[in-house]
PDB file of N, CA, C and O in Angstrom:
ATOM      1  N   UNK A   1       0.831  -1.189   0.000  1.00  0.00           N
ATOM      2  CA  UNK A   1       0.000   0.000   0.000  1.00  0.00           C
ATOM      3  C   UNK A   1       0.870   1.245   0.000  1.00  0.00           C
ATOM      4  O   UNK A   1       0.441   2.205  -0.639  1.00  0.00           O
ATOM      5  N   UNK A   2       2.045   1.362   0.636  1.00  0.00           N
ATOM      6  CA  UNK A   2       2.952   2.465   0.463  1.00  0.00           C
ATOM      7  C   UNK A   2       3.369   2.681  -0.463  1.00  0.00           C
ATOM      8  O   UNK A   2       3.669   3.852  -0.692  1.00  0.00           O
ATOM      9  N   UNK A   3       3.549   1.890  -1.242  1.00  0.00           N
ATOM     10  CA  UNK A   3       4.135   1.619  -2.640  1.00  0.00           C
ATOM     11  C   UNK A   3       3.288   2.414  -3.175  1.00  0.00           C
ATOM     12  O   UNK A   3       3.741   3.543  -3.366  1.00  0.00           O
ATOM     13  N   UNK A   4       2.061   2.222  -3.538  1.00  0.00           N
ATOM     14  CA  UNK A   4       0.713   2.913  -4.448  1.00  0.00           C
ATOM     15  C   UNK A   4       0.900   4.316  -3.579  1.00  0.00           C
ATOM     16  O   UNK A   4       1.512   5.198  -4.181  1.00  0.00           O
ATOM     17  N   UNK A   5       0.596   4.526  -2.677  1.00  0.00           N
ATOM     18  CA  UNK A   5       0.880   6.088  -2.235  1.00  0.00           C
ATOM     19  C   UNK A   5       2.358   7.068  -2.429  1.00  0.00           C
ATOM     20  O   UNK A   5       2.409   8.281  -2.634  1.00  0.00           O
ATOM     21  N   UNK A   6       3.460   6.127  -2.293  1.00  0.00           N
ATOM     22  CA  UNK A   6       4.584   6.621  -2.793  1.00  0.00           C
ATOM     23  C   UNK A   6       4.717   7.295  -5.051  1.00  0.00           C
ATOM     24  O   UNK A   6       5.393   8.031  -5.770  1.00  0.00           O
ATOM     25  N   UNK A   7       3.685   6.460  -5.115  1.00  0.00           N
ATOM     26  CA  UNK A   7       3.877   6.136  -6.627  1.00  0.00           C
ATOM     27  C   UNK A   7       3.023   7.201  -6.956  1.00  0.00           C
ATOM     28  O   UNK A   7       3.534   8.008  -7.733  1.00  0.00           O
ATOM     29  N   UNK A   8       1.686   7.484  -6.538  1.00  0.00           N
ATOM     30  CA  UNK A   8       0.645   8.623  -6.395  1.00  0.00           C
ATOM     31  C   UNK A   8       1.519   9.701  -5.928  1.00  0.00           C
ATOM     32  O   UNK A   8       1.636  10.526  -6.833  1.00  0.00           O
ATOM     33  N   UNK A   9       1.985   9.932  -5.191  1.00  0.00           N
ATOM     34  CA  UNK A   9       2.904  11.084  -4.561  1.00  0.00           C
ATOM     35  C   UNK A   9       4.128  11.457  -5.851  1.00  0.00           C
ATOM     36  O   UNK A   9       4.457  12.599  -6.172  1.00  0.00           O
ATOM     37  N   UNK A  10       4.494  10.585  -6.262  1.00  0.00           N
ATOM     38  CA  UNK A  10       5.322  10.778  -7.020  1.00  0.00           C
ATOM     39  C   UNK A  10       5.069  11.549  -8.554  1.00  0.00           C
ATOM     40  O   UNK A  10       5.787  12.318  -9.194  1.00  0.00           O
ATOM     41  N   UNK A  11       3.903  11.054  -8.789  1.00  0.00           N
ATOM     42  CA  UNK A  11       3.545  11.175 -10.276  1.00  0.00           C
ATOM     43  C   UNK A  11       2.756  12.907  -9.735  1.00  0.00           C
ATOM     44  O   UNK A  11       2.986  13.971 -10.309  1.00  0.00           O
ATOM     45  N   UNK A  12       2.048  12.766  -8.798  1.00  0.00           N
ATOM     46  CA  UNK A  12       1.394  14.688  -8.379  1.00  0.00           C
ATOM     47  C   UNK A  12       2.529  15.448  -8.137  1.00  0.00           C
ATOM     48  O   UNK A  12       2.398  16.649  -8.372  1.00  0.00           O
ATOM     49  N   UNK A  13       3.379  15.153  -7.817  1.00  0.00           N
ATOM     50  CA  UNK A  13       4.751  15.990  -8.205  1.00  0.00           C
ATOM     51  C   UNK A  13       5.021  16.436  -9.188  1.00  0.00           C
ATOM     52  O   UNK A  13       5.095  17.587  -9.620  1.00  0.00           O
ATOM     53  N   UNK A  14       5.224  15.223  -9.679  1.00  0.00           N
ATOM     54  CA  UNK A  14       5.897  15.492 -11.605  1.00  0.00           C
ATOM     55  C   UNK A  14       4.775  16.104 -12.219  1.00  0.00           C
ATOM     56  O   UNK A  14       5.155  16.999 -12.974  1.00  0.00           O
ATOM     57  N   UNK A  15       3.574  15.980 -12.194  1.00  0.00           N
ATOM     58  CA  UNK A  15       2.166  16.792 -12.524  1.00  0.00           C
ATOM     59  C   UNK A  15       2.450  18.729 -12.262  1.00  0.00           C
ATOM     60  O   UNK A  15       2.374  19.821 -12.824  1.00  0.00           O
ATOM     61  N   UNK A  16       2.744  18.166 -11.209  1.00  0.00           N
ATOM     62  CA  UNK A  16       2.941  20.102 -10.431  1.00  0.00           C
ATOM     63  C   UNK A  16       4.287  20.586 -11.195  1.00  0.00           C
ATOM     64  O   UNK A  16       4.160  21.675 -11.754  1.00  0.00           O
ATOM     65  N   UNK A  17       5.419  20.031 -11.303  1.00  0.00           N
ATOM     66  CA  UNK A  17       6.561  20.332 -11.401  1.00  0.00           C
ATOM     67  C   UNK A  17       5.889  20.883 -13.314  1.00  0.00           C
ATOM     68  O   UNK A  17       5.932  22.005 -13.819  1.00  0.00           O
ATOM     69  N   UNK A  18       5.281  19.429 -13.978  1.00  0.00           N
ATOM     70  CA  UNK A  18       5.413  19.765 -15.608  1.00  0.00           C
ATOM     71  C   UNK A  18       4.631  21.265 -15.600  1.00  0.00           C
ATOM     72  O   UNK A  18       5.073  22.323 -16.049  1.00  0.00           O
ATOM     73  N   UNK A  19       2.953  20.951 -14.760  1.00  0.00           N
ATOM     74  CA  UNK A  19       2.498  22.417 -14.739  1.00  0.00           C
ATOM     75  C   UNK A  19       2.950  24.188 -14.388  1.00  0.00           C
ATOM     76  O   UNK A  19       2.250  25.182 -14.581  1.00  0.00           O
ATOM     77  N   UNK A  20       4.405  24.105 -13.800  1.00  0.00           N
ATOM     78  CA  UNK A  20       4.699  24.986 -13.133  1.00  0.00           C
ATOM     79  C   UNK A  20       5.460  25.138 -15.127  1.00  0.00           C
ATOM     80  O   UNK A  20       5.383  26.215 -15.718  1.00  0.00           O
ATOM     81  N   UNK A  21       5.893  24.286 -15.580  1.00  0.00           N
ATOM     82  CA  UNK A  21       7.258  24.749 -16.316  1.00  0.00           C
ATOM     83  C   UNK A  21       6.362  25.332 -17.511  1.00  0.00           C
ATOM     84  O   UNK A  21       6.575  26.443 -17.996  1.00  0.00           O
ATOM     85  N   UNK A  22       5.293  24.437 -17.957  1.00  0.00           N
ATOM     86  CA  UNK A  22       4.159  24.609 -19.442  1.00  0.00           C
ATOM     87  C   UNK A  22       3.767  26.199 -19.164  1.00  0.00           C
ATOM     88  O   UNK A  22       3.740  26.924 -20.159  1.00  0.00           O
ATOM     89  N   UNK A  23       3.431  26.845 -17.739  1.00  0.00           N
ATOM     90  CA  UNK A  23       3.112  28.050 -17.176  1.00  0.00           C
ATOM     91  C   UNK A  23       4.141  28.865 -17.647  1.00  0.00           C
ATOM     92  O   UNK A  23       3.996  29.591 -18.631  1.00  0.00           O
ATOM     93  N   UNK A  24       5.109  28.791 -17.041  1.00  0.00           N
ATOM     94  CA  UNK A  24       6.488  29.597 -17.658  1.00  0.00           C
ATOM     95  C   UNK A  24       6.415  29.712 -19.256  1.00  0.00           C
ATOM     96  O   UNK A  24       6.370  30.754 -19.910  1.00  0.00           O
ATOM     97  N   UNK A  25       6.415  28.677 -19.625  1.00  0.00           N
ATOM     98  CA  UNK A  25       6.748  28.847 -20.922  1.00  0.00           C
ATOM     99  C   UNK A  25       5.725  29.673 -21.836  1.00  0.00           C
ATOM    100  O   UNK A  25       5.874  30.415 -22.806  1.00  0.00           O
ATOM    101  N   UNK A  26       4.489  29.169 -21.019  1.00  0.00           N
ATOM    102  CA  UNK A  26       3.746  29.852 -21.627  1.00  0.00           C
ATOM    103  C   UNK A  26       3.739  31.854 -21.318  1.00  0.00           C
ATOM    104  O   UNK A  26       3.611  32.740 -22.163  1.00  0.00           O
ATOM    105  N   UNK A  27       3.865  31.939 -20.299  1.00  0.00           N
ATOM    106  CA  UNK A  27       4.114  33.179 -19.888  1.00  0.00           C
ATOM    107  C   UNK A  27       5.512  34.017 -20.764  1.00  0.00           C
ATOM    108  O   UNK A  27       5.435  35.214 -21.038  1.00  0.00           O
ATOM    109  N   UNK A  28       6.606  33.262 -21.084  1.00  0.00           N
ATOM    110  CA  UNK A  28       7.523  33.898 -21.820  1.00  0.00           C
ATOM    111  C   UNK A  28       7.256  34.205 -23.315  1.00  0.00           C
ATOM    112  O   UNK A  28       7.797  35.022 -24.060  1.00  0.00           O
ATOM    113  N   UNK A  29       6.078  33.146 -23.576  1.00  0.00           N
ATOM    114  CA  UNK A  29       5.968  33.170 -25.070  1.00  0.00           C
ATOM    115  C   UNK A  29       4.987  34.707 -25.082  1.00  0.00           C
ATOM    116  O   UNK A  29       5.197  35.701 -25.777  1.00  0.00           O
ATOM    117  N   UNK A  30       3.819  34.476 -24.010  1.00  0.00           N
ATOM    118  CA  UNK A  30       3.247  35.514 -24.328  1.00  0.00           C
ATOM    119  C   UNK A  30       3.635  36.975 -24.241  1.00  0.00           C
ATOM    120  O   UNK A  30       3.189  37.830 -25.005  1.00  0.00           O
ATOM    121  N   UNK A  31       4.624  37.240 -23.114  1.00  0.00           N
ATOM    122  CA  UNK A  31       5.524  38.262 -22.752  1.00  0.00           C
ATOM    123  C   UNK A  31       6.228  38.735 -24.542  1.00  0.00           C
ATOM    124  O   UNK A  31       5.878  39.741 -25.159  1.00  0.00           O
ATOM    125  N   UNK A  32       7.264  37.678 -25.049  1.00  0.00           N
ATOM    126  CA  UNK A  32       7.206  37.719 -26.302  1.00  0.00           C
ATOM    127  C   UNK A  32       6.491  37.747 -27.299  1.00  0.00           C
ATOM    128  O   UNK A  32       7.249  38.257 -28.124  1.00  0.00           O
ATOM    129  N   UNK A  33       5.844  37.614 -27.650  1.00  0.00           N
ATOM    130  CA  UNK A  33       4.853  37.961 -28.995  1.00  0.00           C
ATOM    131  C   UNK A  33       3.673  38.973 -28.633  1.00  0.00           C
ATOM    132  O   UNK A  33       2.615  39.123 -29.245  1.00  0.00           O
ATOM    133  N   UNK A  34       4.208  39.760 -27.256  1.00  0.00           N
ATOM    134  CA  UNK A  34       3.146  40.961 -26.873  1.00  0.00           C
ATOM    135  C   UNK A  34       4.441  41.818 -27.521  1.00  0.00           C
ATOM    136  O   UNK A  34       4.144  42.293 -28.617  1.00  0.00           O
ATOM    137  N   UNK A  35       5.753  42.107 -27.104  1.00  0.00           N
ATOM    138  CA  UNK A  35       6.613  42.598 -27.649  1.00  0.00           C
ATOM    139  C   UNK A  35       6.809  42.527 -29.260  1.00  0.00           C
ATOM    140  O   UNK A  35       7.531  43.428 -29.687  1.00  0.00           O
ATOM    141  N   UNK A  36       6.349  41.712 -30.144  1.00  0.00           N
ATOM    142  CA  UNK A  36       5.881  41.526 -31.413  1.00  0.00           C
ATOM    143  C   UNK A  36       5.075  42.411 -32.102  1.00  0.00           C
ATOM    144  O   UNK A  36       5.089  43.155 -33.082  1.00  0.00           O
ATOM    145  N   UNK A  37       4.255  41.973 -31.055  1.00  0.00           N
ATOM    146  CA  UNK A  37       2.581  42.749 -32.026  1.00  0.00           C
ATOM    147  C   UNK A  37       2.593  44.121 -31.234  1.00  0.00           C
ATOM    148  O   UNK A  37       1.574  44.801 -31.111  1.00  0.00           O
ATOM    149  N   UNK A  38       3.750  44.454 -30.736  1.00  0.00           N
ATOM    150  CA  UNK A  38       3.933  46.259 -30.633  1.00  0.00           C
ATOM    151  C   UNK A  38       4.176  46.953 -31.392  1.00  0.00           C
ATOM    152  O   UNK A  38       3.824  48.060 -31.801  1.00  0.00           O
ATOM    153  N   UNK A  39       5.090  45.944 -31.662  1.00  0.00           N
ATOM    154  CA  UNK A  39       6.425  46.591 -33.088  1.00  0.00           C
ATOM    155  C   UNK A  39       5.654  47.213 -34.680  1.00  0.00           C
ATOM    156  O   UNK A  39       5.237  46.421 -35.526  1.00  0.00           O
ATOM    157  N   UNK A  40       5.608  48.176 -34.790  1.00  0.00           N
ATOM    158  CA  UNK A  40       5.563  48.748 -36.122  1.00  0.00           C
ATOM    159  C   UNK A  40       5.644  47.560 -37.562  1.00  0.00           C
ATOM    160  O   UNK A  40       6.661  46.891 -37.744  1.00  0.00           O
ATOM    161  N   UNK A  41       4.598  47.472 -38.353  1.00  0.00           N
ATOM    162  CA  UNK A  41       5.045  47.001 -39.561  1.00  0.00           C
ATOM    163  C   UNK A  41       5.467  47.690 -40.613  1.00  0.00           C
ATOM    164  O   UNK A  41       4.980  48.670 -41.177  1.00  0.00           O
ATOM    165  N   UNK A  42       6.365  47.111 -40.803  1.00  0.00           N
ATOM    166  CA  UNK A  42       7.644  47.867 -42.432  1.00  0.00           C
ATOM    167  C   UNK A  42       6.702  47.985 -43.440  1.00  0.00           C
ATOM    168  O   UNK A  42       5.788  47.286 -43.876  1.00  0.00           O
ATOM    169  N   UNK A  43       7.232  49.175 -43.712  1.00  0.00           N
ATOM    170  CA  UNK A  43       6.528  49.604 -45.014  1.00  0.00           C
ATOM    171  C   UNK A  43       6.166  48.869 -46.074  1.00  0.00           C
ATOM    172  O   UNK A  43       5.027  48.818 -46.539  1.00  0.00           O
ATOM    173  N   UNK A  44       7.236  48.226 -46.515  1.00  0.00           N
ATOM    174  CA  UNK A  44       7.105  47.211 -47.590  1.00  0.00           C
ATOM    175  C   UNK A  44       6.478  46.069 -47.047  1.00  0.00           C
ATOM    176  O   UNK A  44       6.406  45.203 -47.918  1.00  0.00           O
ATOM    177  N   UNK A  45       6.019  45.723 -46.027  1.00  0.00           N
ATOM    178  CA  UNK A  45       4.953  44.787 -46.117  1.00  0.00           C
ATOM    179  C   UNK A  45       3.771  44.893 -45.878  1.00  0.00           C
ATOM    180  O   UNK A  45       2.876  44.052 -45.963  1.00  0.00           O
ATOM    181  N   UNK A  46       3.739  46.393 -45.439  1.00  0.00           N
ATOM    182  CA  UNK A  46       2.200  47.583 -46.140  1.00  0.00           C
ATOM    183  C   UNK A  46       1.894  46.948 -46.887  1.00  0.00           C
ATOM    184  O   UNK A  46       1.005  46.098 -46.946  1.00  0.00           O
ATOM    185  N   UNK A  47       3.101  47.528 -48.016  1.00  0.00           N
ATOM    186  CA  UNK A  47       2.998  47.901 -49.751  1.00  0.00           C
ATOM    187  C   UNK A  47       2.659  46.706 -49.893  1.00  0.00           C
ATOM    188  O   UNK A  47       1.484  46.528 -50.216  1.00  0.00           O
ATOM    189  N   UNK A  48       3.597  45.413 -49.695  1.00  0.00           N
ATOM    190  CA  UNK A  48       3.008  44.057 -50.422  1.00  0.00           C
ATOM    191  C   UNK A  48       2.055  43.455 -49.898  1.00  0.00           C
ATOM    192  O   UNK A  48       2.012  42.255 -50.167  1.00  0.00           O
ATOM    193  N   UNK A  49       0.895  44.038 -48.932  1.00  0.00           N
ATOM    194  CA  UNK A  49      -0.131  43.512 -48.627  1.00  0.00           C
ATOM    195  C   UNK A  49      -1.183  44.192 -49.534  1.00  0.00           C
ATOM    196  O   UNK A  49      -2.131  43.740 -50.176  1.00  0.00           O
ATOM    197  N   UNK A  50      -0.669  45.477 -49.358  1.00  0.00           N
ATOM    198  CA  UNK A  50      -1.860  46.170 -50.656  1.00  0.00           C
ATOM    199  C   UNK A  50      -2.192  45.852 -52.164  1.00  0.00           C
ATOM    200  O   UNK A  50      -3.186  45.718 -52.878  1.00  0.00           O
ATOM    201  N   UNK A  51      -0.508  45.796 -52.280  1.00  0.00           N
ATOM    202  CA  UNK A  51      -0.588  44.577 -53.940  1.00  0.00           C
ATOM    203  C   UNK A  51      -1.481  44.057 -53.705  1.00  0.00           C
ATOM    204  O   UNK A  51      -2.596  44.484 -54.003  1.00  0.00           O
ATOM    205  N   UNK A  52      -1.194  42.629 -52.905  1.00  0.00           N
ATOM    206  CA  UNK A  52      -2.078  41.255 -52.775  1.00  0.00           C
ATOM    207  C   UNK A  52      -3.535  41.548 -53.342  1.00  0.00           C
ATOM    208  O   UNK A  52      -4.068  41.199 -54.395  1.00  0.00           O
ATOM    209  N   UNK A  53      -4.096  42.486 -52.030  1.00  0.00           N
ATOM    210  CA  UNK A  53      -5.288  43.008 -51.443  1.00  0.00           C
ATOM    211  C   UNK A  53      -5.661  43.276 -53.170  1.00  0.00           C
ATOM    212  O   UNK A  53      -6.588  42.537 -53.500  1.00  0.00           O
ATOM    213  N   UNK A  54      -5.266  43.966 -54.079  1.00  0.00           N
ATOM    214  CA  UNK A  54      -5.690  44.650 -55.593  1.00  0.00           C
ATOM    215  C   UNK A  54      -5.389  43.673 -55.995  1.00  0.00           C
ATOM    216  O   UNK A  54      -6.103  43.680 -56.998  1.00  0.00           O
ATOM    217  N   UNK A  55      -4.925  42.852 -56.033  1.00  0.00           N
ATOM    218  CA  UNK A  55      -4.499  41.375 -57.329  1.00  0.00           C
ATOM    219  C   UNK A  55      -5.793  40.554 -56.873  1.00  0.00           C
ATOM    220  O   UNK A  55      -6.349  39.984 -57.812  1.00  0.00           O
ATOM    221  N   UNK A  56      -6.437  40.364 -55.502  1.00  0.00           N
ATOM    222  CA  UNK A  56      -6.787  39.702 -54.897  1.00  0.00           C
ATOM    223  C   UNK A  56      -8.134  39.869 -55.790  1.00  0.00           C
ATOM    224  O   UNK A  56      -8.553  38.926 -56.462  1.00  0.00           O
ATOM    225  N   UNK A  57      -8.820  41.196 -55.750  1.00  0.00           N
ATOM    226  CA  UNK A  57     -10.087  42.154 -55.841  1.00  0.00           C
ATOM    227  C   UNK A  57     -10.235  42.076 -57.256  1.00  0.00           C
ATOM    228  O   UNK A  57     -11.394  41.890 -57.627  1.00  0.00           O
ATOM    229  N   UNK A  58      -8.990  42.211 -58.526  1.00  0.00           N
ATOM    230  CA  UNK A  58      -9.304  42.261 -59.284  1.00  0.00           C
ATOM    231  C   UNK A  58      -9.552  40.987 -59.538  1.00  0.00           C
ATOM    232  O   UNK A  58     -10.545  40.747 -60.224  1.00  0.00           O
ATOM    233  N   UNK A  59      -8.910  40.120 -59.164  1.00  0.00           N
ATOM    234  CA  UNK A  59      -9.547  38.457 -59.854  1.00  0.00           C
ATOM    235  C   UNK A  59     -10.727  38.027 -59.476  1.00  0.00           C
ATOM    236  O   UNK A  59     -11.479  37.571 -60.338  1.00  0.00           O
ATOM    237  N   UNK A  60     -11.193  38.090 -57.932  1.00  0.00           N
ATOM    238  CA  UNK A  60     -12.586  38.300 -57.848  1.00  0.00           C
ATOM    239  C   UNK A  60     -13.800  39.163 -59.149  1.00  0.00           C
ATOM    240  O   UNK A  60     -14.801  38.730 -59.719  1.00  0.00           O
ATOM    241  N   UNK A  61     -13.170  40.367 -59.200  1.00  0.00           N
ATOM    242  CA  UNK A  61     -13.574  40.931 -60.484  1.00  0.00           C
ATOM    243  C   UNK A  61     -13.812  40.306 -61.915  1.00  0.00           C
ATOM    244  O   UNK A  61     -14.705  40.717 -62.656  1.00  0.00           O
ATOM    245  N   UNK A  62     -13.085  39.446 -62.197  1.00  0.00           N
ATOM    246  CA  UNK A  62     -12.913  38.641 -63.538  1.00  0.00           C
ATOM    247  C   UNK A  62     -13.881  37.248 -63.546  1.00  0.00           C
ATOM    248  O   UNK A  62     -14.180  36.596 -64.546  1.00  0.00           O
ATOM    249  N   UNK A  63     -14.196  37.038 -62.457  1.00  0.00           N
ATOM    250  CA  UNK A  63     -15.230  35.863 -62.331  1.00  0.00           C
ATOM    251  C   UNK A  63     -16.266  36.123 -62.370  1.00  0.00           C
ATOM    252  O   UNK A  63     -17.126  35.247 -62.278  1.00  0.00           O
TER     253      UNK A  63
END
């Protein structure tokens, strides 16, 4: 019976321990890609979205 409680004890550890780290990680990622989606987009990928956006519209157009 100690055995099964040692083994239960063991595995809610490693449970807590994986949940503490998936938390972190997740917290750094979001910390990072908030620092992302601050950042200014470059001009030129304005410009080459607006292309798209008119290449996009006119082929819709042609159908």
């Amino acid at each position: 019976m100690s055995d099964v409680t040692d083994s239960n004890l063991r595995r809610t550890r490693r449970e807590s321990v994986e949940e503490d780290i998936h938390s972190r990680i997740g917290t750094k990622l979001k910390s990072y890609y908030d620092d992302v989606l601050s950042q200014p987009v470059p001009d030129r990928f304005t410009e080459l979205l607006r292309r798209l956006d008119e290449q996009a519209d006119s082929a819709e157009g042609k159908r």
